[in-house]
Backbone as CSV, one residue per row, in Angstrom:
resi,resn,N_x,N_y,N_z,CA_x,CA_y,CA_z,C_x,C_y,C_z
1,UNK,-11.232,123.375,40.043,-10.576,122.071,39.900,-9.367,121.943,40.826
2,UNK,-9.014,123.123,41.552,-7.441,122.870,42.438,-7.504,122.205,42.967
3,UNK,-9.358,121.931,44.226,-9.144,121.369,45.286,-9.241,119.673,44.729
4,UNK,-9.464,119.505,43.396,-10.037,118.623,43.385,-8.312,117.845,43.109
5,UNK,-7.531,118.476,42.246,-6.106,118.213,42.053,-5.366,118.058,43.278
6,UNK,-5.317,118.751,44.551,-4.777,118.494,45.089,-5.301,117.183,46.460
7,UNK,-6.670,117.087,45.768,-6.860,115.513,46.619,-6.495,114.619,45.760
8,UNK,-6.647,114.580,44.611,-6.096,113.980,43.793,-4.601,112.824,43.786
9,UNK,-3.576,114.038,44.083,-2.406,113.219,44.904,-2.540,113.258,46.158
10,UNK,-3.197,113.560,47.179,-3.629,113.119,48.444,-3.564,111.449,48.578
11,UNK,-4.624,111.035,47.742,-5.218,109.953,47.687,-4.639,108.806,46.659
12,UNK,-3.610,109.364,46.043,-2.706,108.665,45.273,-1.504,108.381,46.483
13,UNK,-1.033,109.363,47.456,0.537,109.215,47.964,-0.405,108.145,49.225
14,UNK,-1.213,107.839,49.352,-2.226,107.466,50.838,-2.330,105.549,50.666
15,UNK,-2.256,105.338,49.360,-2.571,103.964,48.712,-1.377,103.538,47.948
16,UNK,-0.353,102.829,48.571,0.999,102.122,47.707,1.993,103.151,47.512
17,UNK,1.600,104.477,48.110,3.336,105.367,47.821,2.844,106.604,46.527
18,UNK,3.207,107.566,46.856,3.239,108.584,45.317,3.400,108.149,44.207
19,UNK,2.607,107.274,43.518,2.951,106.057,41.966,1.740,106.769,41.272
20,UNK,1.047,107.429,41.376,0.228,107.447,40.143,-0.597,106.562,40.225
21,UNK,-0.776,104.787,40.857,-1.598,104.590,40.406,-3.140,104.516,40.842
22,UNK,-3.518,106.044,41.478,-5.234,106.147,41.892,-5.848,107.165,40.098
23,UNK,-4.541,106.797,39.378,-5.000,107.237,37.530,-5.326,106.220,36.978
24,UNK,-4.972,104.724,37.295,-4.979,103.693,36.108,-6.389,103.279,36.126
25,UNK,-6.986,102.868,35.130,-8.498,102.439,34.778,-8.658,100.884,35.089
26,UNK,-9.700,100.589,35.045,-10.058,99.116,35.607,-9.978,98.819,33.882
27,UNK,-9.099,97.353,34.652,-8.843,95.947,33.982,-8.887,94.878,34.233
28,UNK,-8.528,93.959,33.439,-8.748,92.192,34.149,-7.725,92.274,35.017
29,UNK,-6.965,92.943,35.059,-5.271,92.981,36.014,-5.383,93.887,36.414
30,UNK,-6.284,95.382,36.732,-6.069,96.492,37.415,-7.240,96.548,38.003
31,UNK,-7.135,96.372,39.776,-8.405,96.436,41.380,-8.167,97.712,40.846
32,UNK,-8.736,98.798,39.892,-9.143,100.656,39.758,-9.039,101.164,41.200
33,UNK,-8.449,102.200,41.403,-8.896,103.004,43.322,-9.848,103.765,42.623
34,UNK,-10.440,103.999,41.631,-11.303,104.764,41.183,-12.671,104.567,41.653
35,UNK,-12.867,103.055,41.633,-14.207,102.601,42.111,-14.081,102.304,43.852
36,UNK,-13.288,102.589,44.576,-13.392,102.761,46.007,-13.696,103.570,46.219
37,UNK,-13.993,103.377,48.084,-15.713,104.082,48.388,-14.930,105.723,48.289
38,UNK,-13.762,106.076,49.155,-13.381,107.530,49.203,-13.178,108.067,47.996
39,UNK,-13.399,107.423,46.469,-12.987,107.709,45.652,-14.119,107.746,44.424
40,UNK,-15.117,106.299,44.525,-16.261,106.561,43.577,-17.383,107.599,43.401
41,UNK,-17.249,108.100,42.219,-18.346,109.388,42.120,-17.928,110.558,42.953
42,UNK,-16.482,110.543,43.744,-16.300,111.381,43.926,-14.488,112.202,43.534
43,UNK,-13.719,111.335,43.574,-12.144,112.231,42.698,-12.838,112.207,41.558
44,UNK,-11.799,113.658,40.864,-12.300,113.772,39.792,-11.130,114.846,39.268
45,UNK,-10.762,115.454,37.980,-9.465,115.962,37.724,-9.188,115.043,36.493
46,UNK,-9.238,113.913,36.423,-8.043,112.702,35.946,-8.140,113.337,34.345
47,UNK,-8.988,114.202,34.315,-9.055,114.560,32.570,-8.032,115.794,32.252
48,UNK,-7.875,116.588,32.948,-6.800,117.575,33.403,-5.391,117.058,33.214
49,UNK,-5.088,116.245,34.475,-3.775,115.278,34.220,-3.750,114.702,32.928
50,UNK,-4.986,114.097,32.191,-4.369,113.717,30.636,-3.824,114.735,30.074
51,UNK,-4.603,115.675,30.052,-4.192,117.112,29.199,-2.598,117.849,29.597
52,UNK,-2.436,118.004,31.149,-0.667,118.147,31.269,0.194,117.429,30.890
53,UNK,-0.396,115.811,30.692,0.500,114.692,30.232,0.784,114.945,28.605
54,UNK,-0.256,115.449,28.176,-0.074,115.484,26.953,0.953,116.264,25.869
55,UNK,0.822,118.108,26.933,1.264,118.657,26.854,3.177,118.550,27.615
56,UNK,3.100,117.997,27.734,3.987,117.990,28.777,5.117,116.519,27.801
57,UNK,4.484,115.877,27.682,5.272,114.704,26.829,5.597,115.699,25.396
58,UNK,4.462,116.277,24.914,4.737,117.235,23.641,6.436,118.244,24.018
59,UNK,6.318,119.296,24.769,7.498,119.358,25.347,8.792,119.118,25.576
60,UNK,8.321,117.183,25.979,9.859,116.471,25.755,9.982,116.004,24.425
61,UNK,9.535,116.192,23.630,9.996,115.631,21.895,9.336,114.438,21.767
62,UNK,7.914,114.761,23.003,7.369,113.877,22.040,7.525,112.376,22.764
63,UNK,8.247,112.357,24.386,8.507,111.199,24.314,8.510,111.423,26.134
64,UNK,7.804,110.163,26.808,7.352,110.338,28.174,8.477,110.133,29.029
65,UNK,8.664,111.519,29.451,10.077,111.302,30.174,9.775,111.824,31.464
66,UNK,8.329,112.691,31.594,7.899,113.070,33.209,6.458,112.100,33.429
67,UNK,6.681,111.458,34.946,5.794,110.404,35.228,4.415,111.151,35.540
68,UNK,3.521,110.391,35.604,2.295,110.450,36.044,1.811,111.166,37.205
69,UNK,2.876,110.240,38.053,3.351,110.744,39.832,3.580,112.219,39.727
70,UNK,4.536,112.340,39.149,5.146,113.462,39.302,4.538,114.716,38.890
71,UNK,3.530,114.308,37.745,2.204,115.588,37.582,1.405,115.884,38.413
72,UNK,1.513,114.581,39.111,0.154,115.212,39.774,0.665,115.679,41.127
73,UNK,1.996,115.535,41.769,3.164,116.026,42.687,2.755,117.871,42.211
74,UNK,3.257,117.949,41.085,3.507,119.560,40.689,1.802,120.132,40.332
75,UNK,0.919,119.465,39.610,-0.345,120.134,39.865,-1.033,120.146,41.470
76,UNK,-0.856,119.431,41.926,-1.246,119.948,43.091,-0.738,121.291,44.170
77,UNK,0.553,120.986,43.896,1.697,122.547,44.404,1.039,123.722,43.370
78,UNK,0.637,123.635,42.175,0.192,124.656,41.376,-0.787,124.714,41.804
79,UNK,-1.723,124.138,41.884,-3.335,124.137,42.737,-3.181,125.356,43.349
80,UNK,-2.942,125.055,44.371,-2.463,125.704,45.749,-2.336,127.064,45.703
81,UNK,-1.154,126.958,44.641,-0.580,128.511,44.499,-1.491,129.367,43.818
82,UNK,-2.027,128.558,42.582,-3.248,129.221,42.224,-4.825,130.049,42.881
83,UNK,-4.707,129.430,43.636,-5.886,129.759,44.572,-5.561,130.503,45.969
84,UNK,-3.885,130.952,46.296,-3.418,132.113,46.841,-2.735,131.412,48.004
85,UNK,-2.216,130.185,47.864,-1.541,129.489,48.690,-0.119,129.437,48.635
86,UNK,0.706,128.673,49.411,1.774,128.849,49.803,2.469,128.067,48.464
87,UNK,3.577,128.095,48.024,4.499,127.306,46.987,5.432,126.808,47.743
88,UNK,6.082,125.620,47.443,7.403,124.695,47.522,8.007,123.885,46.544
89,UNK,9.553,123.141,46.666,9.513,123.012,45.849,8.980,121.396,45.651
90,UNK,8.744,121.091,44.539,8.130,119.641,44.224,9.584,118.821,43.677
91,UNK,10.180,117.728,45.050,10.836,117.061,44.438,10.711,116.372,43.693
92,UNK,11.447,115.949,42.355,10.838,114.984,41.239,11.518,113.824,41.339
93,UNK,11.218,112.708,40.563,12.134,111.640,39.877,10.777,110.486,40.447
94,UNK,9.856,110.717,40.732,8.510,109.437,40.839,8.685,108.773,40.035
95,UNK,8.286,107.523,39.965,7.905,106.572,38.489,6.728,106.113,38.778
96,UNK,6.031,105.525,37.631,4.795,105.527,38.014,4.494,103.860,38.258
97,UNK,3.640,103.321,39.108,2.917,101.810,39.472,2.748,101.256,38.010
98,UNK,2.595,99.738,38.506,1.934,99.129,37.338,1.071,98.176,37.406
99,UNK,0.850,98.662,39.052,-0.434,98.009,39.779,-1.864,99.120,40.576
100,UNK,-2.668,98.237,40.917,-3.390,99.704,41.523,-4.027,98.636,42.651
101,UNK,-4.168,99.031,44.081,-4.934,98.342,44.789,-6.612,99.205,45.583
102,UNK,-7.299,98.581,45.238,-8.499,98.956,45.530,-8.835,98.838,46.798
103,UNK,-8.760,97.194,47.435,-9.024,97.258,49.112,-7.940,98.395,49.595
104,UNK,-6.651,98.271,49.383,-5.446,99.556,50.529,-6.525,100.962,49.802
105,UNK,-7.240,101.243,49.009,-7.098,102.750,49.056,-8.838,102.533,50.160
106,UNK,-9.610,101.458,50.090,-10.824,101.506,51.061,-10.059,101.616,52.311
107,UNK,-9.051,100.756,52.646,-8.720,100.691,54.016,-7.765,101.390,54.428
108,UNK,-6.814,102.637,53.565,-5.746,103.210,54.126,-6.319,104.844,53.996
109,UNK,-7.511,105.186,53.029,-7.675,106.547,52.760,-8.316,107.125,53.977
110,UNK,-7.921,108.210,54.833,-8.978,108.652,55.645,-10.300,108.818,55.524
111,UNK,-11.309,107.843,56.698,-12.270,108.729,56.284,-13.295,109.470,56.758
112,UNK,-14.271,110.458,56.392,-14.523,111.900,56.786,-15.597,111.451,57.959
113,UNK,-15.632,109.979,58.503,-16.559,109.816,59.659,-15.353,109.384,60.803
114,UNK,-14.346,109.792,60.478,-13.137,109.299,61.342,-12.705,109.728,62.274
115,UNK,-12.339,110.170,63.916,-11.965,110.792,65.041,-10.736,110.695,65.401
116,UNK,-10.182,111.402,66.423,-8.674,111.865,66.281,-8.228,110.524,66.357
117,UNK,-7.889,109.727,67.206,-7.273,108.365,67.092,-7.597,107.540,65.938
118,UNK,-8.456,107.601,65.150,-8.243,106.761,64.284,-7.301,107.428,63.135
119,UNK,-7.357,109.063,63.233,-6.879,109.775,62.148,-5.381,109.971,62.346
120,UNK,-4.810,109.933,63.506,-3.756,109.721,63.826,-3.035,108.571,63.373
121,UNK,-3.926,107.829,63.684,-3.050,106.226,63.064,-3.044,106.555,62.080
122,UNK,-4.266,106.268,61.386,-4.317,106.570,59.868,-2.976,107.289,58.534
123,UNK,-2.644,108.069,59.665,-1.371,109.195,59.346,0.076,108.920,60.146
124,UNK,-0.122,108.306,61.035,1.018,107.658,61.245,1.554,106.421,60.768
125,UNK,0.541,105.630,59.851,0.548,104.659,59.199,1.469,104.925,57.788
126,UNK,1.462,106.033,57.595,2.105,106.552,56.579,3.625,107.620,56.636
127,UNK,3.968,107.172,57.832,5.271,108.218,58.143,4.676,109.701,58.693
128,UNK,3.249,109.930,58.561,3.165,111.196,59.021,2.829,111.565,60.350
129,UNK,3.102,112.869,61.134,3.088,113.158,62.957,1.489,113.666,62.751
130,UNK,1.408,113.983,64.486,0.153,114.769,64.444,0.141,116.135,63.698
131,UNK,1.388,117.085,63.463,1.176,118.128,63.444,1.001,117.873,61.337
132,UNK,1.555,116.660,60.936,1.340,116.959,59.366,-0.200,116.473,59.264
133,UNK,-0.680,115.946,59.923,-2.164,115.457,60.409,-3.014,116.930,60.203
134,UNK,-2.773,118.197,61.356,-3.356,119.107,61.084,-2.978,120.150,59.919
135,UNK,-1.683,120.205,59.519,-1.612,121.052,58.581,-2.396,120.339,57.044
136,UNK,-2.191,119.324,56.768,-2.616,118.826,55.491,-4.236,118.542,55.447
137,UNK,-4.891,118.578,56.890,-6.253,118.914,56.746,-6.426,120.013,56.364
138,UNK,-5.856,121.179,56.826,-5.569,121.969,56.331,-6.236,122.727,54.814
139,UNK,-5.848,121.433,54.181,-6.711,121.594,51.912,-7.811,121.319,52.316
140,UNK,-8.392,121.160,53.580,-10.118,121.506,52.802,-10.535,122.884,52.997
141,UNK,-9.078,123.885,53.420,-9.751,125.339,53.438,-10.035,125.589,51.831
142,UNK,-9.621,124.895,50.853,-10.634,125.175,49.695,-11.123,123.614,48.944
143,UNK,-12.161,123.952,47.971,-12.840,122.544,47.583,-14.447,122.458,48.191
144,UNK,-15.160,121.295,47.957,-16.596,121.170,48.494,-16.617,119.633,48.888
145,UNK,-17.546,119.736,49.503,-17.520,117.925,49.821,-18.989,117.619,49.469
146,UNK,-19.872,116.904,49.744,-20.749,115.650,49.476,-21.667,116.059,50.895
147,UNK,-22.807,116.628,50.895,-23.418,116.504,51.601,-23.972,115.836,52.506
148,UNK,-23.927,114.961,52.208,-24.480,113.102,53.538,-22.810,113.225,54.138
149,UNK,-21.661,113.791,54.102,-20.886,113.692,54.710,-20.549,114.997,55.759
150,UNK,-21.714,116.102,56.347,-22.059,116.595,56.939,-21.727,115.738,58.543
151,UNK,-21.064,117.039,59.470,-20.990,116.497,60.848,-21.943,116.493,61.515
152,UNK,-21.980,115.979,62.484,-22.650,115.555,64.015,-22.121,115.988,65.210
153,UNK,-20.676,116.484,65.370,-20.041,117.222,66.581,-20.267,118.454,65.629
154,UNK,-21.195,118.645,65.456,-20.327,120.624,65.078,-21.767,121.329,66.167
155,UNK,-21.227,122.963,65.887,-22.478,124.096,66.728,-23.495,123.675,66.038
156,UNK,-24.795,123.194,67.347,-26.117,122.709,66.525,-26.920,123.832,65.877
157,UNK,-26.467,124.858,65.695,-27.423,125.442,64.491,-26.450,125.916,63.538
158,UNK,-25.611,125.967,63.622,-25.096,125.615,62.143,-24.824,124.474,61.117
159,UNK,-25.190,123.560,62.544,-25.311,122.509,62.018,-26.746,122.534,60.462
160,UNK,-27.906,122.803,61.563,-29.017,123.163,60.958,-29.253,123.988,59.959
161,UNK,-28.621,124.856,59.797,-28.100,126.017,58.944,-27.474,125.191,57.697
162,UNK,-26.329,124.385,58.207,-25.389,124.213,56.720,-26.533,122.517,55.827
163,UNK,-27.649,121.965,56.897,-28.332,120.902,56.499,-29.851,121.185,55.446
164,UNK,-29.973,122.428,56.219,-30.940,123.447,55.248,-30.726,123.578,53.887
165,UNK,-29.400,123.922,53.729,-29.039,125.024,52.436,-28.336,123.718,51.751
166,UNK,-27.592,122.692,51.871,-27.293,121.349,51.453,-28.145,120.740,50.536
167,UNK,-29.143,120.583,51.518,-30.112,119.548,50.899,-31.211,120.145,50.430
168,UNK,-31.193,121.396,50.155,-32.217,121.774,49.013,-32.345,121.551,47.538
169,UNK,-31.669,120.430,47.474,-31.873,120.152,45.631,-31.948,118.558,45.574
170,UNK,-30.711,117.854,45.181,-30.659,116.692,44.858,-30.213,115.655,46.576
171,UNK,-30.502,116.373,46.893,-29.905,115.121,48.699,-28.127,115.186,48.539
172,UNK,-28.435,113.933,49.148,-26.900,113.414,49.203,-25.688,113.993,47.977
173,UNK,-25.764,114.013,47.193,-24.967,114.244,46.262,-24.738,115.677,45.961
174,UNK,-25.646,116.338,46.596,-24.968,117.688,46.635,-23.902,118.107,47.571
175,UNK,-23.034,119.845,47.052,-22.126,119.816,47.175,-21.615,121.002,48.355
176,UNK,-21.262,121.290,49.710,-21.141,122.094,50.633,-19.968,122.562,50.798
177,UNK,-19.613,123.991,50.599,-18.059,124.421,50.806,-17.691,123.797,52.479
178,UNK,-16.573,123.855,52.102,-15.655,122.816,52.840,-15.419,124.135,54.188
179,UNK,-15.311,125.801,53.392,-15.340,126.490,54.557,-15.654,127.484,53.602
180,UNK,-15.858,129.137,53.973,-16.614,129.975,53.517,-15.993,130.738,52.429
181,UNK,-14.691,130.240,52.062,-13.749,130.947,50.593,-13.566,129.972,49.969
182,UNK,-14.600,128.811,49.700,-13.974,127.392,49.004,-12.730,127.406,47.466
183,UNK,-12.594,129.021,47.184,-11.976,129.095,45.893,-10.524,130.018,46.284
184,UNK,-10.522,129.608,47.861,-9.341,130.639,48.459,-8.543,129.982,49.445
185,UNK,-7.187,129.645,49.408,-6.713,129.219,50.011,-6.170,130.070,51.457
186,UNK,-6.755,129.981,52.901,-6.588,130.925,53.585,-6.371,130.475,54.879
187,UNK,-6.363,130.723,55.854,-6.629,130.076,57.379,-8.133,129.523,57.598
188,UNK,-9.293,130.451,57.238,-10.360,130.105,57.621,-11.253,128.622,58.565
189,UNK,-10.753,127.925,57.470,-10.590,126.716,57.584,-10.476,126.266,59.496
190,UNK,-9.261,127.092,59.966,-9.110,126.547,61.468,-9.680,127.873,62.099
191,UNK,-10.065,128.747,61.876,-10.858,129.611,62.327,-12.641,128.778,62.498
192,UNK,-13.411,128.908,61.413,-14.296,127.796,61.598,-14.375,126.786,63.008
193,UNK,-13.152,125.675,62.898,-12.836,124.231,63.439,-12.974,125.287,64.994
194,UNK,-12.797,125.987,65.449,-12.167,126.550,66.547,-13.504,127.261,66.940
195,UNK,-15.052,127.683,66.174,-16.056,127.862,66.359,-16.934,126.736,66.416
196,UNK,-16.390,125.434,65.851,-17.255,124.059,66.139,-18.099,124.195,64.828
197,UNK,-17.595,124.578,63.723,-18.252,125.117,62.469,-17.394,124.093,61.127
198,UNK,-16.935,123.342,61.584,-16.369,122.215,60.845,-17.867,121.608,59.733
199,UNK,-16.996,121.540,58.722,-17.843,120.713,57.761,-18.374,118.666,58.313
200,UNK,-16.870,118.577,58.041,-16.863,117.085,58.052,-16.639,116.696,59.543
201,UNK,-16.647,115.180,60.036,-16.466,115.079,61.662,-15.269,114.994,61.543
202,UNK,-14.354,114.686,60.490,-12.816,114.073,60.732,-12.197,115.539,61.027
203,UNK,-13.134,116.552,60.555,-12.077,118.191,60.692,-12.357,118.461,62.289
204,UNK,-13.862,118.514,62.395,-14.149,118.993,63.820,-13.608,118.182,64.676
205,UNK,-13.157,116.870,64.804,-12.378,115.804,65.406,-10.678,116.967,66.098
206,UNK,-10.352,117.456,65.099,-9.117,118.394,65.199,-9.213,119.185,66.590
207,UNK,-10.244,119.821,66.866,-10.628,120.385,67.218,-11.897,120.297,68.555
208,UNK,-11.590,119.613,69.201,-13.040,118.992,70.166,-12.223,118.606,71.435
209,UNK,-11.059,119.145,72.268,-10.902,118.785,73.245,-9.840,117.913,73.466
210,UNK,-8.670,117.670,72.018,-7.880,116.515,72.377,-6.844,117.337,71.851
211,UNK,-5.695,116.643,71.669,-4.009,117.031,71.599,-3.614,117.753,70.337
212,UNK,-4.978,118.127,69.570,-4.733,118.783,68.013,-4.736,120.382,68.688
213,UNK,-5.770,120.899,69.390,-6.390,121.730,69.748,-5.390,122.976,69.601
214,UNK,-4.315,122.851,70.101,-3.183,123.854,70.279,-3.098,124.387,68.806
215,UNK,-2.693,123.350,67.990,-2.220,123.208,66.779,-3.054,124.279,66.243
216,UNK,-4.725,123.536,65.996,-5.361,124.360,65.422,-5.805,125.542,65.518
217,UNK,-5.472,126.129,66.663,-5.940,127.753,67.037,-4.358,128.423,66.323
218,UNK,-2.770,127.878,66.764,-2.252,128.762,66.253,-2.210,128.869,64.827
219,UNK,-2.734,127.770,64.425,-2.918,127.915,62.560,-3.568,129.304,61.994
220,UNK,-5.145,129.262,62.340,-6.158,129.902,62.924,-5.708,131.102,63.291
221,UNK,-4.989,131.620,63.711,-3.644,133.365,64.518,-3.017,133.345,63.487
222,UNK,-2.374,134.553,63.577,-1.098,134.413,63.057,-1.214,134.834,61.709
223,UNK,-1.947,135.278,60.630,-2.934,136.001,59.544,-2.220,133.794,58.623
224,UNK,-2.244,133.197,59.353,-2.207,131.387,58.851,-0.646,131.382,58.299
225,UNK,0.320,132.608,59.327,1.537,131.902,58.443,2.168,130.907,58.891
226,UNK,2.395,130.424,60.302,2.461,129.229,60.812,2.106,127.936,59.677
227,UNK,0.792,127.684,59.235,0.077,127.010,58.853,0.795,126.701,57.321
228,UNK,0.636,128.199,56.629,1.149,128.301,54.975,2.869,127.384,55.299
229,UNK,3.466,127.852,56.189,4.952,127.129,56.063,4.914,125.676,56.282
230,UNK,3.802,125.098,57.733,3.921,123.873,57.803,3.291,122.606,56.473
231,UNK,2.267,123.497,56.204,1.194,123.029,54.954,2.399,122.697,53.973
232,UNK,3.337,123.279,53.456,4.797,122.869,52.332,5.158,122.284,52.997
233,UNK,5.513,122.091,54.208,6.736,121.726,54.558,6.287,120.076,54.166
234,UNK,4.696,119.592,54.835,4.068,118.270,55.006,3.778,118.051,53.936
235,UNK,3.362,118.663,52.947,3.034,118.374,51.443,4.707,117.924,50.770
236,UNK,5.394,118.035,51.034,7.104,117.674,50.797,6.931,116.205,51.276
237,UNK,6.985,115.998,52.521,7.013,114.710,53.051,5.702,114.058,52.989
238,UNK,4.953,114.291,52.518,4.153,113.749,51.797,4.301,112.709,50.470
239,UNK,4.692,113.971,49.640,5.275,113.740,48.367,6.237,112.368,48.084
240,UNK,6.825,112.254,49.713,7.802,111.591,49.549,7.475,110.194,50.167
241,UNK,6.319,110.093,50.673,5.832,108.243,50.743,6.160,107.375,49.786
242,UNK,7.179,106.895,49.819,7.612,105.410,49.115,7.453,105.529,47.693
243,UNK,8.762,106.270,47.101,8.162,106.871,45.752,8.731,105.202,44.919
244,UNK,8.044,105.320,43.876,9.199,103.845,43.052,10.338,104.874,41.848
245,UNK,11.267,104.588,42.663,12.831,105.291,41.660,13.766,104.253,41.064
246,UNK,14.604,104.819,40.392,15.205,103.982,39.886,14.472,103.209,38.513
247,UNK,15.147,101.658,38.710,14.523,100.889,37.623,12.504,100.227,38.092
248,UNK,12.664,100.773,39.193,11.148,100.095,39.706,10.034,100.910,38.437
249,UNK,9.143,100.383,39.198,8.213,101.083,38.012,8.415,101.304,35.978
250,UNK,7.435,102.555,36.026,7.861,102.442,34.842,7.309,104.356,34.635
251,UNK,7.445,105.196,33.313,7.102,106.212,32.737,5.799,105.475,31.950
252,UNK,4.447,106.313,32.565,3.633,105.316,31.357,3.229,106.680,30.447
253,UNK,3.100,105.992,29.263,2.808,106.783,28.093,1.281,107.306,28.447
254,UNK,0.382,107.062,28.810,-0.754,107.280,29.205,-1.269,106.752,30.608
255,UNK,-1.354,107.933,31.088,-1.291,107.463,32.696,-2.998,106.918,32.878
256,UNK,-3.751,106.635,32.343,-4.646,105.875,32.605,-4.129,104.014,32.628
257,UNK,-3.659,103.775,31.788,-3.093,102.532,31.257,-1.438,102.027,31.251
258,UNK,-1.080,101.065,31.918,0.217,100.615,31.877,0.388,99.906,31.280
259,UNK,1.826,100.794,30.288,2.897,100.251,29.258,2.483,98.678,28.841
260,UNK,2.107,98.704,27.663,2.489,97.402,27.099,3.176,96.880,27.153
């Protein structure tokens, strides 16, 4: 479940700012990011986050004093660490939305048929450089993805290789490690990209001849400590896309649903 937590707030800080709301459920007043395309049938976690919320409000006496945002800020840093990755610290004080927009998370979430210029914007659209571009690709050194989302620039027989072993069950909806320790947070990941052994095209994109290239080999060296420091450093400024503080927002008692 790490990798799935830490796309989790990926795709929450990517759509309206670190608010929590890629948690709220469809309503007559809530566009869900749940049912968008980077997101339907495929995030998943949100039952987890009830359960820290739960525990976690229990804690404060009982009374919601840590946001939505902000769980899923610190489960994702726990993710991470769990699965042998780097730690930082998780600044707090998020509040959570009391809106959710469905077209911004279709049209602002990266997506995995995407090439360096579009992924660049994509990430510069959001305060982030090229280099938080490659480190925060970075999280698919653990997790699985969706088979029909298989590349087209990668080495053609591994290509063939990873289309073989994919689609031997249910098609499309099956599930392909993202790289060969999917339960280990490690360099691998740009080791792979640097053999043309990329899962998705948006990773092998990193990696194919343009201004990432540097980036990703020294990630890739170095037994990934380069990588482990920049990976916190961008997950920080991440964290920190347009949080709502202050009186904005709100603490919702159940982060599926906003406050009555």
């Amino acid at each position: 479940m790490g990798a799935s937590l830490l796309r989790l707030h990926f795709h929450d800080c990517f759509v309206q700012g670190c608010d929590g709301s890629i948690l709220l459920d469809a309503t007559p007043t809530i566009d869900s990011e749940k049912t968008a395309l980077p997101n339907n049938n495929s995030a998943r976690g949100f039952e987890v986050i009830d359960m820290i919320k739960a525990e976690v409000d229990k804690a404060c006496g009982g009374k919601p004093v840590v946001s939505c945002a902000d769980i899923l800020a610190v489960a994702a840093r726990d993710s991470v660490v769990a699965l042998g990755g780097p730690s930082w610290e998780v600044q707090l004080g998020r509040r959570d939305s009391t809106s959710a927009s469905r077209t911004t998370a279709n049209n602002d979430i990266p997506s995995p048929f995407m090439d360096l210029p579009a992924l660049k914007s994509s990430f510069q659209k959001q305060g982030l450089n090229e280099r938080d571009l490659v480190a925060l690709s970075g999280g698919h050194t653990i997790g699985f993805s969706q088979c029909q989302f298989t590349a087209d620039n990668i080495d053609a027989e591994f290509a063939r290789e990873r289309r073989a072993s994919c689609f031997a069950g249910s098609g499309d909806a099956n599930l392909g490690s993202l790289d060969g320790s999917p339960a280990r947070f490690d360099g691998s990941y740009f080791k792979n990209l640097v053999e043309k052994k990329g899962l998705l095209h948006s990773d092998q994109a990193l990696f194919a001849g343009g201004s990432t290239d540097s980036v990703v080999k020294g990630y890739g060296s170095n037994n990934g400590r380069s990588f482990w420091f920049d990976f916190a450093s961008s997950m920080v400024k991440m964290g920190n896309i347009k949080p709502l503080t202050g009186n904005l927002g709100q603490i919702r008692v159940n982060c599926r649903k906003v406050n009555a």
